[in-house]
C-alpha positions in Angstrom: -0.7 -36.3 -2.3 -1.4 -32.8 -2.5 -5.5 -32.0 -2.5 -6.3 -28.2 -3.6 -8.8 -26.7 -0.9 -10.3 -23.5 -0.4 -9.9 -22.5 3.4 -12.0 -19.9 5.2 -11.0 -18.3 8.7 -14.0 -17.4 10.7 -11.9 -15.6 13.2 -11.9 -11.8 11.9 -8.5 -10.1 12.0 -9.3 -6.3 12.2 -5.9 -5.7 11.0 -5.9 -7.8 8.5 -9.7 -6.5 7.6 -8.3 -3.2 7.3 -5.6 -4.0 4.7 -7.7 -5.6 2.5 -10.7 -3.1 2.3 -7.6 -0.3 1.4 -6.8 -2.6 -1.2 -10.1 -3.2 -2.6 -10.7 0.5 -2.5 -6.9 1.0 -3.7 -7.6 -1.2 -6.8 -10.9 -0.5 -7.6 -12.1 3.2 -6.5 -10.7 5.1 -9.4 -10.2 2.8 -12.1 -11.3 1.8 -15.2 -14.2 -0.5 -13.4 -16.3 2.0 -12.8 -16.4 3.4 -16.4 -17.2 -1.1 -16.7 -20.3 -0.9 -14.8 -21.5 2.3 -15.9 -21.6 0.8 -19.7 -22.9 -2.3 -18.7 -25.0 -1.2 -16.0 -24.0 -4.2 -13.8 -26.2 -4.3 -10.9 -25.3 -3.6 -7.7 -25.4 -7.6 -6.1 -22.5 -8.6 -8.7 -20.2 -5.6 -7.9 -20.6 -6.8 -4.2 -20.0 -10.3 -5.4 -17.0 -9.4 -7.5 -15.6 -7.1 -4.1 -16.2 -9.6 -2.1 -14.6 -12.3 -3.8 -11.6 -10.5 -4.4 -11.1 -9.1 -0.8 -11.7 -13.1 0.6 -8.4 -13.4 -2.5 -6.3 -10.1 -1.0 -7.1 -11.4 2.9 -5.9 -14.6 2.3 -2.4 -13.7 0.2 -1.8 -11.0 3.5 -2.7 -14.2 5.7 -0.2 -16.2 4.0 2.5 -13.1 3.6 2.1 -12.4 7.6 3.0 -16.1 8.6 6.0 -15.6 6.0 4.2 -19.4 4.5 6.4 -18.7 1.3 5.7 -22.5 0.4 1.8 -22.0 0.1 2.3 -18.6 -1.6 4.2 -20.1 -4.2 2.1 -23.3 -4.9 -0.7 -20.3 -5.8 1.4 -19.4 -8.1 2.5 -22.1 -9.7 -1.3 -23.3 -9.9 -2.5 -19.9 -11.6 0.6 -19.4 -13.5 -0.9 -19.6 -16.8 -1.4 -17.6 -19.5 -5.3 -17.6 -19.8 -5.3 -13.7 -18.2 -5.6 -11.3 -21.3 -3.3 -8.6 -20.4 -0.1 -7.3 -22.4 2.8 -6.5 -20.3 2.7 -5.8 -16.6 3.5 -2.5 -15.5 3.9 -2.3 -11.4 1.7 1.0 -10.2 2.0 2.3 -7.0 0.2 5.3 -5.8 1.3 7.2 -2.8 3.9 10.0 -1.7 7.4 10.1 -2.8 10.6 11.9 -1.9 11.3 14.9 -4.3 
């Protein structure tokens, strides 16, 4: 029987570290959260809970991607494959340079 568990590594991969803080700042630096927290003046210990949480998320998906574990990748998705999320259609953004 499968049992859903939340692992932590306590072994710091600076590689790994690295990737997710671009991310974080990728996702997050610009966007629309910022105008978020300005209008509801969220205080400074939830925007570090809410980066934190989601770099701990990012760390672990490049964990899983770099040891090609395609089986535990995909029993995420199935798990949160639902459609609770409010968004309309998804729209794949990637910012970066390009070949003119």
């Amino acid at each position: 029987m499968k049992v859903w568990k939340c692992a932590k590594f306590l072994k710091k991969d600076k590689y790994i570290e690295s990737i997710t803080k671009s991310y974080i700042n990728y996702i997050y630096k610009y966007g629309p959260i910022n105008e978020i927290i300005r209008k509801y003046k969220i205080n400074p210990e939830d925007i570090y809970k809410l980066n934190q949480y989601t770099a701990n998320r990012i760390a672990g998906l490049i964990l899983l991607y770099l040891a090609n574990d395609k089986k535990r990748l995909n029993d995420i998705v199935l798990k949160y494959d639902t459609s609770d999320l409010l968004v309309s259609d998804i729209v794949p953004e990637i910012e970066g340079y390009i070949e003119r």
